[in-house]
KOLPAGU-183680 format. One line per 8 residues: number of its first residue (from 1); their letters; for each residue y, z, x of C-alpha. Coordinates in Angstrom, 3 decimals, padded with zeros to 6 digits. Each point is the difference from the previous one (the first is absolute). Last residue first. Layout:
REM residues N
NUM = a = Y Z X ~ ...
***
This chain:
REM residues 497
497 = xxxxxxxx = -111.274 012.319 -035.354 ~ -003.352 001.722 -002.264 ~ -002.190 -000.321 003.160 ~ 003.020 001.792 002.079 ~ -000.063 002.748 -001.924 ~ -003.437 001.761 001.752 ~ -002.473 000.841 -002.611 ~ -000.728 003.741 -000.842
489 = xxxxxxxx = -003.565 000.557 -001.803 ~ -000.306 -001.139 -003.345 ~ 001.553 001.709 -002.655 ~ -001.315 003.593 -001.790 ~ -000.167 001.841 002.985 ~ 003.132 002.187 -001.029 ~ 000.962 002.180 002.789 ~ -002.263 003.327 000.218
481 = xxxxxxxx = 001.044 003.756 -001.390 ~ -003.485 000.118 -002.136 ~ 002.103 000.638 -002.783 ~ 002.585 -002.933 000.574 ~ -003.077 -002.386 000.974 ~ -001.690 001.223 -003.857 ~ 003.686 -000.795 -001.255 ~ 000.501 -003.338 001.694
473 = xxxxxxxx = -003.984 -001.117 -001.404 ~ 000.700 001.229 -003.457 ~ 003.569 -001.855 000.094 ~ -002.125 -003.239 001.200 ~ -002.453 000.125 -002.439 ~ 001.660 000.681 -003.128 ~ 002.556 -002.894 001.077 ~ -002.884 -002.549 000.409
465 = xxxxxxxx = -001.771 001.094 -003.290 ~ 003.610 -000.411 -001.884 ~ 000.382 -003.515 001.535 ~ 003.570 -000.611 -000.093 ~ 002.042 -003.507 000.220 ~ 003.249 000.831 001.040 ~ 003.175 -001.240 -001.948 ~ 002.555 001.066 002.430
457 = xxxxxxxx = 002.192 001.920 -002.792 ~ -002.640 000.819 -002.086 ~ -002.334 001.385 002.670 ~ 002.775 001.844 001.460 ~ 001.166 001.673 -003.762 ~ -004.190 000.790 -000.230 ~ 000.388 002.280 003.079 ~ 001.982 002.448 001.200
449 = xxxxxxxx = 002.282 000.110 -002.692 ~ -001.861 -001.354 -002.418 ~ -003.244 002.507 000.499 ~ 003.265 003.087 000.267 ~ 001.098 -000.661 -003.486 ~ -002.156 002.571 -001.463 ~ 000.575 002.633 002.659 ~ 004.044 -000.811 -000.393
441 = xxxxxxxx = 000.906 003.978 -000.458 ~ 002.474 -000.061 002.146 ~ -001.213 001.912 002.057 ~ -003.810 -001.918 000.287 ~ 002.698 -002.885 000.872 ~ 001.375 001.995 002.842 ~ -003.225 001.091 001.263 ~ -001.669 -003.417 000.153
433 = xxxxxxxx = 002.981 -001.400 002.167 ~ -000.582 002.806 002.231 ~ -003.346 -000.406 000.529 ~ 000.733 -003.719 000.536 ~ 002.098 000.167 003.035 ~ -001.979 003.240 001.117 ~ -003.054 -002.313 000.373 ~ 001.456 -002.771 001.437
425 = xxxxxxxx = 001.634 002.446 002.257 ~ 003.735 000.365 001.033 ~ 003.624 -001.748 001.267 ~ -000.935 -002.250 002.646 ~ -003.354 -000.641 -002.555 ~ 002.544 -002.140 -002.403 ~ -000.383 -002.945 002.232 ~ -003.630 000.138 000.216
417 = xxxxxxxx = -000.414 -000.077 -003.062 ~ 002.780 -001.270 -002.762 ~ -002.003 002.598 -002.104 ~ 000.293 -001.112 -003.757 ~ 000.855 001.698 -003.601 ~ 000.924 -001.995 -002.762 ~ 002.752 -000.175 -002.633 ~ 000.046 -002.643 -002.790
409 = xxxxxxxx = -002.902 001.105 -002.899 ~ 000.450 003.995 001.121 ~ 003.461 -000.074 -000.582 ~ 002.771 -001.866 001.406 ~ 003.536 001.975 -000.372 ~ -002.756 003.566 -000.690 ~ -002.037 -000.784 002.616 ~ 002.881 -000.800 002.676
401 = xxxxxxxx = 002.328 003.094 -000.645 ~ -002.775 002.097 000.878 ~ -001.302 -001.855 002.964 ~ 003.232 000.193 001.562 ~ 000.578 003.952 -000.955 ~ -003.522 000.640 001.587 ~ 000.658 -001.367 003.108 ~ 001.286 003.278 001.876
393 = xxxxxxxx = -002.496 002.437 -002.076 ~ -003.131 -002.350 -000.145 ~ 000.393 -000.523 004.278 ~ 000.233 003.808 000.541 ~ -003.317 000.177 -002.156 ~ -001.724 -002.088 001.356 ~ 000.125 001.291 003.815 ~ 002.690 -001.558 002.161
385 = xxxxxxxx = -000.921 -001.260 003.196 ~ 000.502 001.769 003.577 ~ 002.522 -000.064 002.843 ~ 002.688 -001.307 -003.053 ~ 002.347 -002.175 000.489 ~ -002.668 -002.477 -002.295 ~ 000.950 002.047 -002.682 ~ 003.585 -001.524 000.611
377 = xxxxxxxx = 000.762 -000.181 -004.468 ~ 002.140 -002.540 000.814 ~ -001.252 -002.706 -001.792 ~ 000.058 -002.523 002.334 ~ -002.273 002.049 001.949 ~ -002.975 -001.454 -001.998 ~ -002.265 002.735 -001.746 ~ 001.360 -000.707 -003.583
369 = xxxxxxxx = -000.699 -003.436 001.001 ~ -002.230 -000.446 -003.726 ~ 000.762 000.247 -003.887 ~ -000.461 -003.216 -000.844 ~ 002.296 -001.056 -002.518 ~ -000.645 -003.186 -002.516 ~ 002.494 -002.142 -001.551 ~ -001.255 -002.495 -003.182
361 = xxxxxxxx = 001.657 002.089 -002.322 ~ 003.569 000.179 001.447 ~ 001.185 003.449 -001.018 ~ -001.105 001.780 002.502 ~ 002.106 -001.321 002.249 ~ 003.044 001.467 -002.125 ~ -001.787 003.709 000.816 ~ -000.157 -001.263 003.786
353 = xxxxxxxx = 003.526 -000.615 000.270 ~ 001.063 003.115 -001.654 ~ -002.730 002.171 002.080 ~ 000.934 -002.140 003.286 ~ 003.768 000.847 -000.521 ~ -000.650 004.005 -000.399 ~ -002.626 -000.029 002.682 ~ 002.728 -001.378 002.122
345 = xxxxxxxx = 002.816 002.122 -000.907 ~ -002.316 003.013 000.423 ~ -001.315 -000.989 003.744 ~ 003.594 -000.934 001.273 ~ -000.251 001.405 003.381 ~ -002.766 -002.014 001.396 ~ 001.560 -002.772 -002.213 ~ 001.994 -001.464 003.321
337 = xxxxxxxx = -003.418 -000.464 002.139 ~ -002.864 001.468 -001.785 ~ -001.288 000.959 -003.589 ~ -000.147 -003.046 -001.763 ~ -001.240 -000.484 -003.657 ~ -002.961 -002.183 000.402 ~ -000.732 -002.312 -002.828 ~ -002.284 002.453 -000.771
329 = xxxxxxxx = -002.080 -001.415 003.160 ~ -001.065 -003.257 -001.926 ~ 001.613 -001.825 -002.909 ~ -002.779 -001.942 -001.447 ~ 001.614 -003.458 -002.023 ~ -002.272 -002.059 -002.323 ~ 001.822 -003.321 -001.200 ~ 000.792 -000.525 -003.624
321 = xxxxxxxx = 003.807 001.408 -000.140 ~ 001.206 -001.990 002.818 ~ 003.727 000.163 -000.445 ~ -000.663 004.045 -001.115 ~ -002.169 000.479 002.637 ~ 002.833 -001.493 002.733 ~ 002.206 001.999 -001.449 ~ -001.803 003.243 000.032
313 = xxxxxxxx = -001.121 -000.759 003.385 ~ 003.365 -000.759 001.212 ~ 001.394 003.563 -001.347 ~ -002.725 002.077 001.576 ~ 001.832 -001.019 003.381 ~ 001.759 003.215 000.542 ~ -003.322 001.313 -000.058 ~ -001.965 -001.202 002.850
305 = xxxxxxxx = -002.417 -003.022 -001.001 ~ -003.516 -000.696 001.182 ~ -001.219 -003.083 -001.831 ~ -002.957 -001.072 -001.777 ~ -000.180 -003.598 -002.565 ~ -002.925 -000.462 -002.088 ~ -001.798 -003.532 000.061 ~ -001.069 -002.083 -003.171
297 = xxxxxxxx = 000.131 -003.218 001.972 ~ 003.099 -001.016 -001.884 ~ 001.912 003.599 -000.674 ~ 000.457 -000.072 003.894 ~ 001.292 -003.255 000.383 ~ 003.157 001.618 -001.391 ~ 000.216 002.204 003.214 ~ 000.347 -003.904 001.667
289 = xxxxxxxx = 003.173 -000.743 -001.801 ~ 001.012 003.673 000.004 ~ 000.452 -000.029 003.511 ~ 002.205 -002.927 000.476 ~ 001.862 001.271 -002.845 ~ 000.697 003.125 001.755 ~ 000.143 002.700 -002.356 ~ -002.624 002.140 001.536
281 = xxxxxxxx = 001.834 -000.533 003.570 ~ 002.483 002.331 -000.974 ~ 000.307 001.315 003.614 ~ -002.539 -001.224 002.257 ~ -003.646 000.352 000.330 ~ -002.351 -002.219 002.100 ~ -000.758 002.472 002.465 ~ 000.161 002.940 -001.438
273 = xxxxxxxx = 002.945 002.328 -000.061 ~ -000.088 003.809 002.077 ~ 003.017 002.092 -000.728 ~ 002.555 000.951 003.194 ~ 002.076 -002.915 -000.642 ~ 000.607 001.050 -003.546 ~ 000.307 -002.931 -001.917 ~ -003.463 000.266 -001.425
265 = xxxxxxxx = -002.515 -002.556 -000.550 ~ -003.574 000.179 -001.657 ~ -000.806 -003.304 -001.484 ~ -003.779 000.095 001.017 ~ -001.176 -002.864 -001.046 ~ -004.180 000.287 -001.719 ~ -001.503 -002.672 -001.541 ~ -002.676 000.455 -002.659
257 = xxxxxxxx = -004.000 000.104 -001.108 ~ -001.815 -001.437 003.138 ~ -003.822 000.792 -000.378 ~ -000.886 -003.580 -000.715 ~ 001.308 -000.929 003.872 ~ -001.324 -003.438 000.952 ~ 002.778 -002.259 -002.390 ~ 001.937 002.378 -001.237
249 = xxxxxxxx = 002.207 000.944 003.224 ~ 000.396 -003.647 000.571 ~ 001.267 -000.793 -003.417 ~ 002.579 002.858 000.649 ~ 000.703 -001.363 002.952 ~ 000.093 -003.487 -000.971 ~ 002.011 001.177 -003.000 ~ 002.835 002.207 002.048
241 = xxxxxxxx = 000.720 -003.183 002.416 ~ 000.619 -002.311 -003.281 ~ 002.406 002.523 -001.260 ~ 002.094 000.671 002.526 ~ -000.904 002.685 003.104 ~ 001.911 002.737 -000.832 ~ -002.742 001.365 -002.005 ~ -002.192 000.568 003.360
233 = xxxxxxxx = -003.544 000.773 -000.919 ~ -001.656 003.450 000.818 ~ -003.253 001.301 -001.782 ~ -001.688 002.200 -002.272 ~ -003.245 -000.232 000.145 ~ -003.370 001.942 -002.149 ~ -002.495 001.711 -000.161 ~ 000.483 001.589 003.915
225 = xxxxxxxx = -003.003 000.497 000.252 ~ -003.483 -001.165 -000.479 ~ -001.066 000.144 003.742 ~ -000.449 -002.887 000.716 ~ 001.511 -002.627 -002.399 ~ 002.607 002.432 -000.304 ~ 000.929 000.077 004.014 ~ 000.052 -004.038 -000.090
217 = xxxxxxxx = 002.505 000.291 -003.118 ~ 001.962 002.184 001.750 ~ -000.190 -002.320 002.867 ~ 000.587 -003.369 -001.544 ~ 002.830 001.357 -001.988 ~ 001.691 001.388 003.584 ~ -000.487 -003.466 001.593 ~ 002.202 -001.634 -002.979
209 = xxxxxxxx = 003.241 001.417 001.558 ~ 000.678 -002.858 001.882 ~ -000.275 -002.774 -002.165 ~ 003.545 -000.063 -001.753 ~ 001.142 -000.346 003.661 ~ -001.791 -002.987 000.591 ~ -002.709 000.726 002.526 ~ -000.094 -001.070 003.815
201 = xxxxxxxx = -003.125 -001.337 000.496 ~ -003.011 001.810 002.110 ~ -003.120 -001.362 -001.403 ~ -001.046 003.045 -002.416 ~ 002.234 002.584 000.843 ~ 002.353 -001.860 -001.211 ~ 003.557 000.560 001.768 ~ 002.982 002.398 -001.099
193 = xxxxxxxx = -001.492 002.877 -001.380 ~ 002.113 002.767 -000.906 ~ -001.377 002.107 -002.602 ~ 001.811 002.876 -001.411 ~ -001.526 002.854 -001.890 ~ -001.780 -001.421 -002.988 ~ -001.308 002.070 -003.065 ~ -003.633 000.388 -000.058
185 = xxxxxxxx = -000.810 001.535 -003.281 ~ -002.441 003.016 -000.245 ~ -003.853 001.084 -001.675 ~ -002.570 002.779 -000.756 ~ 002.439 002.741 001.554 ~ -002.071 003.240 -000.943 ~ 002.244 002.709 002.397 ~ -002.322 001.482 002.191
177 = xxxxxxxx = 002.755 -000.476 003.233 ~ 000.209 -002.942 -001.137 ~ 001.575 -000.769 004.050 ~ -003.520 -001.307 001.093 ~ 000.251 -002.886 -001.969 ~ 003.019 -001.271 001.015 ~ -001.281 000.218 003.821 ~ -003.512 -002.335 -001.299
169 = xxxxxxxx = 002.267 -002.523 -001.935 ~ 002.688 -000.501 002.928 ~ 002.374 001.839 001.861 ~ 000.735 -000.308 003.642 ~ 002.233 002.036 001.052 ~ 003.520 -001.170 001.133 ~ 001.295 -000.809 -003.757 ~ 000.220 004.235 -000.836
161 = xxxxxxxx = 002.942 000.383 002.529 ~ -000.305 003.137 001.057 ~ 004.128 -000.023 000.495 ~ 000.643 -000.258 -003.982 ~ -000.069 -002.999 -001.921 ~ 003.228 -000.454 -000.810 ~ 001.786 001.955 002.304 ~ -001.994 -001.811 002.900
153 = xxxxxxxx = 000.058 -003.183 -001.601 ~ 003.812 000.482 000.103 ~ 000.314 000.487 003.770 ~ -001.438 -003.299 000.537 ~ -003.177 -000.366 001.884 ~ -000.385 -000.253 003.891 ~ -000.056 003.808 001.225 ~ -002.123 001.517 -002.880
145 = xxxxxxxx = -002.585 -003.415 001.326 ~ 000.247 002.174 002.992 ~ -000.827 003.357 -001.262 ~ -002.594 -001.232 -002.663 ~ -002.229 -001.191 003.327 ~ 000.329 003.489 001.598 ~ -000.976 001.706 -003.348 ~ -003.078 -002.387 -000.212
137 = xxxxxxxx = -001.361 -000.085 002.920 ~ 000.636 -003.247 002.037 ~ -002.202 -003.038 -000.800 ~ 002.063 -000.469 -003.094 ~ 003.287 -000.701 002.292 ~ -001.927 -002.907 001.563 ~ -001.050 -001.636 -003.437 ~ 004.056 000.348 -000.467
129 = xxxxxxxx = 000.575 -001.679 002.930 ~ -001.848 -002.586 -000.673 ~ 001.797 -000.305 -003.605 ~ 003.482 -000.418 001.820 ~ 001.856 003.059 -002.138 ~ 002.519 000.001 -002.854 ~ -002.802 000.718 -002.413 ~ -000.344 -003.064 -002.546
121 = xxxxxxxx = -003.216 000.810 -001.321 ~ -002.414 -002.768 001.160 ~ -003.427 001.834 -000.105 ~ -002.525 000.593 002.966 ~ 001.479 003.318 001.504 ~ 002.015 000.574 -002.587 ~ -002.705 001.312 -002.358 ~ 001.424 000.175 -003.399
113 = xxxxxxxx = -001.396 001.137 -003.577 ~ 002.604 000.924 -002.880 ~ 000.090 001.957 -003.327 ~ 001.459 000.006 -003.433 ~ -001.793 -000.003 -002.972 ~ -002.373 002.532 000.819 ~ -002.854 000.061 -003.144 ~ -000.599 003.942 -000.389
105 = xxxxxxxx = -003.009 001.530 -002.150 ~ 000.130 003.800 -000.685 ~ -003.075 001.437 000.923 ~ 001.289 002.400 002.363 ~ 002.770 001.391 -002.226 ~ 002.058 001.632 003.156 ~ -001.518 -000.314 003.112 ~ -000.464 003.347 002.114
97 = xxxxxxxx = 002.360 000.142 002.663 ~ 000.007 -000.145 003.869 ~ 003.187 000.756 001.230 ~ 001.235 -003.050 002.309 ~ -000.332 000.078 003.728 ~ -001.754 -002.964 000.580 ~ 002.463 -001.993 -001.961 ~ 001.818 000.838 003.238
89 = xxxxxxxx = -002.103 -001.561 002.460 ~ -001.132 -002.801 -002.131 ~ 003.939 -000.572 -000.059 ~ 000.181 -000.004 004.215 ~ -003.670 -002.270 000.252 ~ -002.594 001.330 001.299 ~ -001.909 -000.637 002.830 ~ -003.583 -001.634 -000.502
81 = xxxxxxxx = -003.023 002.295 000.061 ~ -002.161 -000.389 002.867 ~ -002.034 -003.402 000.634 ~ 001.112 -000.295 003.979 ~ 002.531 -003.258 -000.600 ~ 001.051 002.485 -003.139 ~ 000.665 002.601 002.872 ~ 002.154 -002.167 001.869
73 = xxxxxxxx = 002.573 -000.069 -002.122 ~ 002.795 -001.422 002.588 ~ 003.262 002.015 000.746 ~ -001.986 003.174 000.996 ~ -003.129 -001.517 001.616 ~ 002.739 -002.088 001.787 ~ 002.117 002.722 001.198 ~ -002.799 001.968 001.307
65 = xxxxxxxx = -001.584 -003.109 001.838 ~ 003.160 -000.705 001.782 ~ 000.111 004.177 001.310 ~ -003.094 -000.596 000.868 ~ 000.525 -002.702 002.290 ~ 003.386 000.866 001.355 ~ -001.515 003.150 001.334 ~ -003.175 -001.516 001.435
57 = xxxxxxxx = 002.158 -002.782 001.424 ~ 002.252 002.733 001.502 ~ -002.588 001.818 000.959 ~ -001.725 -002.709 001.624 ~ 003.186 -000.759 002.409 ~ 000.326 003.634 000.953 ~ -003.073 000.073 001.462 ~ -003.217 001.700 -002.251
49 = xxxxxxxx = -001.265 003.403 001.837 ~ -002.366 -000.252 -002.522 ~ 000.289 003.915 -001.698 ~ 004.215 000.034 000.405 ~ 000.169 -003.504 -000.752 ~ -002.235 000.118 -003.523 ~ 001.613 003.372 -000.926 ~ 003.400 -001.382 000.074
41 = xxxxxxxx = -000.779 -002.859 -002.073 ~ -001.573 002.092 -002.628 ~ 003.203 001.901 -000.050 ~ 001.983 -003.531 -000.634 ~ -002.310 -001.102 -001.931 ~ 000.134 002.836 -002.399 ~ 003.861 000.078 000.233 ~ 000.478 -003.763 -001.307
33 = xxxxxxxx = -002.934 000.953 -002.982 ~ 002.607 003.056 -000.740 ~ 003.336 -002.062 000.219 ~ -002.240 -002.946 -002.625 ~ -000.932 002.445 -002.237 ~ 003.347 001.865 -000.594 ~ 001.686 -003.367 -000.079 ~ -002.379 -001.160 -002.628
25 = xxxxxxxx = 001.001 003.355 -001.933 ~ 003.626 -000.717 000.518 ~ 000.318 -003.528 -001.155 ~ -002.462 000.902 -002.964 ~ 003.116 002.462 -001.153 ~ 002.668 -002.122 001.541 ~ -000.184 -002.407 -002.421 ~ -000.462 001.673 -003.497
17 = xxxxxxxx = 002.910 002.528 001.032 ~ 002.560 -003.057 000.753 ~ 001.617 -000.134 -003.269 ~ 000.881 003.321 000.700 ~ -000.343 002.114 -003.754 ~ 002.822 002.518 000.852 ~ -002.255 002.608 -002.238 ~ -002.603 -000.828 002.730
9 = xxxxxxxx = 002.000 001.072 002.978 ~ -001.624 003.183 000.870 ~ -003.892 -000.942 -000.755 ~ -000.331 -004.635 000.008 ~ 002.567 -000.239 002.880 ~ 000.065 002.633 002.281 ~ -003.375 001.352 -000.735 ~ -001.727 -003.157 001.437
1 = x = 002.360 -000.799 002.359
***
């Protein structure tokens, strides 16, 4: 299966390659642990004498216990190394590259922490059963939640499906890769969570995303990181729904710097559109009643966008020409579905759309989700990841056109880790950004772009001594070929829910 579908039929690009693959190697493992017992069963009767009765109890036995040790990890219960998980797997597999100007500083405006095993994120799955599923290994576990999600997550997000594993502070960490990041912005990634946790009361619904703040800002009061929140409130809601949210958000979380609404929604039934999007829903005047809230409490606004809806943004900046607004993902020009086959009218569009973009002053790109599927770029087809430099020459035309709309001052660069990592490294991700600004000759721009533009934009608050030390300490761990150790030892999620 194995050859079939990721060797001979890779230029076909089966959406069913990522599945089958772990599929067949549990298989594998399970048919071979079925015929050890089976032999070992044999033996037993034949050296015993055992009745017929006992071996088939012996038999059954054995054959039980081989299915379970397979399905079920037991060899965390026994202290070994945990299983891993199908996109660890992979990123496993990457070229191992020397980073590119070391000492460079990077803030990461753009990344996310999850653990769904303890945190309300809206899968369509009973949440007992999905603590059940993560008792399986890994690759078994991501084959039946494969089976329950919608088709268009899959295409989205590719079939690894980066939300699975858990990922918090310590597992973002490790993924540097050497690279000196001394600091990142949380940016929310749906929250669901429809009663307290506190005394069990069913929450308003302009309430229920509130639990993420609480944990990011839980996680920085720990560990030091993420510096600071962007979070999820529901502009549909009306305007006096919006400002208790908003006022809620305030009130315990000082790291909280924006809102984030996705507004990425596509026609095309075979495209991927967030939750709360739908189709010009940045002119709504529902909408714009609480976005204008925004300006208020001195909050940014984020969105994910695809490109055909570049248009709305540059309207809705231009009716609200004081408010902060960060375009994410490059406003993501699509590369699936119906504009699979339309790559050069698309970049076209998205390079006029984006070039009148850039002409709001207050509009910020962040040049990020080059990795994501959406894209169509299908590195993540691939039985191994890219290295850095095949990664600089297919994005490098994007970033290109993005600098010189938005410059140094307006354009950022950010991870969107773990999502991004169906697709490649941390550490080729940014090697290859660093190589196409070193070609274009941007090595005096490149502190803003990954750095000092982020620190505007968010308005961190920077210790110099605190940032010396912790890139020193990720490049001495880099060197010494050991995960940073420079935050506290790995705490379980749940204390942050």
């Amino acid at each position: 299966i194995n050859a079939e579908y990721m060797g001979k039929k890779k230029k076909t690009k089966n959406p069913n390659a990522q599945t089958w693959q772990p599929l067949a190697q549990e298989m594998g493992s399970i048919y071979s642990k079925v015929a050890a017992s089976v032999v070992v069963t044999a033996a037993a009767s034949w050296m015993f004498k055992f009745p017929r009765r006992k071996i088939f109890l012996w038999g059954s036995g054995l054959v039980l216990l081989s299915l379970l040790s397979e399905a079920f990890s037991l060899r965390r219960c026994l202290g070994f190394r945990r299983d891993l998980f199908p996109i660890e797997e992979w990123q496993a597999l990457a070229p191992v590259e020397m980073v590119v100007e070391r000492d460079l500083q990077i803030v990461d405006p753009h990344m996310h922490l999850w653990d769904s095993r303890v945190q309300p994120k809206g899968w369509p799955i009973n949440p007992l059963t999905l603590r059940l599923l993560y008792l399986m290994t890994p690759s078994v576990m991501t084959y039946f939640v494969l089976s329950a999600v919608d088709q268009k997550i899959k295409v989205a997000f590719g079939e690894r499906l980066p939300m699975m594993r858990p990922y918090m502070v310590d597992e973002y960490c490790a993924d540097f890769g050497g690279h000196a990041v001394c600091a990142s912005v949380y940016i929310e990634s749906t929250w669901d969570e429809r009663r307290s946790p506190v005394d069990g009361t069913e929450l308003p619904c302009e309430l229920r995303s509130i639990g993420e703040a609480a944990m990011a800002q839980g996680v920085h009061d720990v560990y030091g990181m993420p510096n600071a929140i962007v979070a999820f409130v529901d502009l549909r809601l009306g305007r006096v729904a919006v400002e208790n949210a908003l006022q809620a958000l305030l009130k315990d979380h000082p790291n909280v710097r924006g809102v984030r609404y996705s507004l990425a929604w596509s026609a095309d039934p075979d495209v991927f559109c967030a939750p709360h999007a739908s189709e010009h829903l940045a002119g709504d005047c529902v909408f714009r009643e609480g976005f204008q809230l925004l300006e208020k409490y001195g909050l940014s606004f984020d969105t994910w966008i695809y490109h055909e809806q570049i248009p709305d943004i540059v309207d809705l900046a231009t009716s609200f020409p004081d408010t902060h607004i960060i375009v994410n993902h490059c406003g993501t020009p699509l590369g699936i579905g119906k504009y699979a086959s339309q790559r050069q009218q698309v970049f076209e569009q998205w390079q006029q759309s984006t070039r009148l973009l850039a002409k709001c002053p207050k509009v910020w790109m962040k040049v990020s989700g080059l990795g994501m599927p959406v894209f169509g770029f299908d590195f993540h087809f691939r039985p191994r990841p890219p290295s850095s430099d095949e990664l600089a020459d297919k994005w490098r035309p994007y970033v290109e056109h993005l600098i010189e709309c938005f410059g140094a001052d307006r354009a950022m660069f950010a991870s969107n880790f773990p999502v991004d990592g169906v697709s490649c490294t941390f550490s080729c991700m940014f090697n290859a950004y660093k190589k196409i600004c070193l070609r274009l000759n941007k090595k005096s721009e490149m502190r803003a772009l990954f750095m000092d533009t982020a620190v505007r934009c968010y308005r961190l608050q920077m210790d110099p001594a605190v940032v010396a030390a912790r890139c020193r300490t990720f490049a001495s761990d880099a060197a010494a070929g050991a995960p940073p150790h420079f935050y506290s030892p790995h705490q379980s999620a749940q204390s942050f829910c």
